[in-house]
C-alpha positions in Angstrom: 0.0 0.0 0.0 2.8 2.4 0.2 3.9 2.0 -3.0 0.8 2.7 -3.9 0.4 6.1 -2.0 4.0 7.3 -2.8 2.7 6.8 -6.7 -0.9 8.7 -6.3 1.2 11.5 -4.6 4.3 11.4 -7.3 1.7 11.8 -9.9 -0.5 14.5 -8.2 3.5 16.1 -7.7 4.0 16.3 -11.4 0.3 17.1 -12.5 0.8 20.1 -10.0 4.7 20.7 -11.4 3.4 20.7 -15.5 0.7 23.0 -14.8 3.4 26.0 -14.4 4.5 24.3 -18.0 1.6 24.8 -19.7 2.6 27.3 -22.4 5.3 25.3 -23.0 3.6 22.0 -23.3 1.2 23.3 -26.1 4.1 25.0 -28.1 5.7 21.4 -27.9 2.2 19.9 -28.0 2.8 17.5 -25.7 -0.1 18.4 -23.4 -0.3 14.8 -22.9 2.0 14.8 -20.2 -0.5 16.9 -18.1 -3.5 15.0 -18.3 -1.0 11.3 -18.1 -0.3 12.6 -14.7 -4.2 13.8 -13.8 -5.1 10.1 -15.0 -2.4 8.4 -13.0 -3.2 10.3 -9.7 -7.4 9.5 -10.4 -5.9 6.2 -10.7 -4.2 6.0 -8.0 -6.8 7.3 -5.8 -9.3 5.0 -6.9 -7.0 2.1 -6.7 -6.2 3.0 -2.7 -9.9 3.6 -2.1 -10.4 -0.7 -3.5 -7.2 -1.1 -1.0 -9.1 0.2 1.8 -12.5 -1.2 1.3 -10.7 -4.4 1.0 -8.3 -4.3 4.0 -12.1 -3.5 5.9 -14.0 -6.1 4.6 -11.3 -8.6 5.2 -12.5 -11.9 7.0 -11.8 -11.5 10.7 -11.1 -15.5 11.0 -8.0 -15.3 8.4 -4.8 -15.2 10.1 -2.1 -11.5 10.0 0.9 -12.8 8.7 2.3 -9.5 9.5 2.0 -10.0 13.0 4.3 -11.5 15.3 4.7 -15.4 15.4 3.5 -16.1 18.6 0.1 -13.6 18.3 -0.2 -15.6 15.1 -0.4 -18.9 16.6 -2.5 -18.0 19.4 -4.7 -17.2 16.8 -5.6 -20.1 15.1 -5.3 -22.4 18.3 -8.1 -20.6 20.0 -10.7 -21.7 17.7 -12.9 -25.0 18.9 -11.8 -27.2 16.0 -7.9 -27.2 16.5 -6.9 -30.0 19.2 -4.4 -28.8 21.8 -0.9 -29.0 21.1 1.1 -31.7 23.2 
């Protein structure tokens, strides 16, 4: 996910950077580059708004694998189904 951010904001960075360029970007026509960089950061915001409704609506049964080892396995040994270790 930070990749993702640091992209939405690297391409809102240049969309705000061209638009002091703009005079020179239509004498080079290559006002492309401008609206490439609006489309990347809509992109990227849509794209982190799917990244949080999915991070929400993630089952609360399915083990973090970024957390610790030990919180892990506490984890899945509490349920009812899992016989206790020996």
């Amino acid at each position: 996910m930070r990749v993702a951010v640091a992209g939405t904001a690297l391409s809102l960075v240049g969309f705000l950077v061209l638009l002091f360029f703009i005079p020179a970007l239509r004498r080079a026509d290559a006002m492309i580059w401008l609206w490439s960089f609006l489309a990347a950061f809509l992109i990227g915001l849509w794209g982190l708004g799917i990244a949080m409704w999915q991070g929400r609506t993630r089952r609360p049964d399915r083990v973090n694998l970024t957390e610790p080892a030990s919180t892990a396995a506490s984890t899945v040994d509490d349920r009812k189904d899992v016989p206790p270790s020996r």
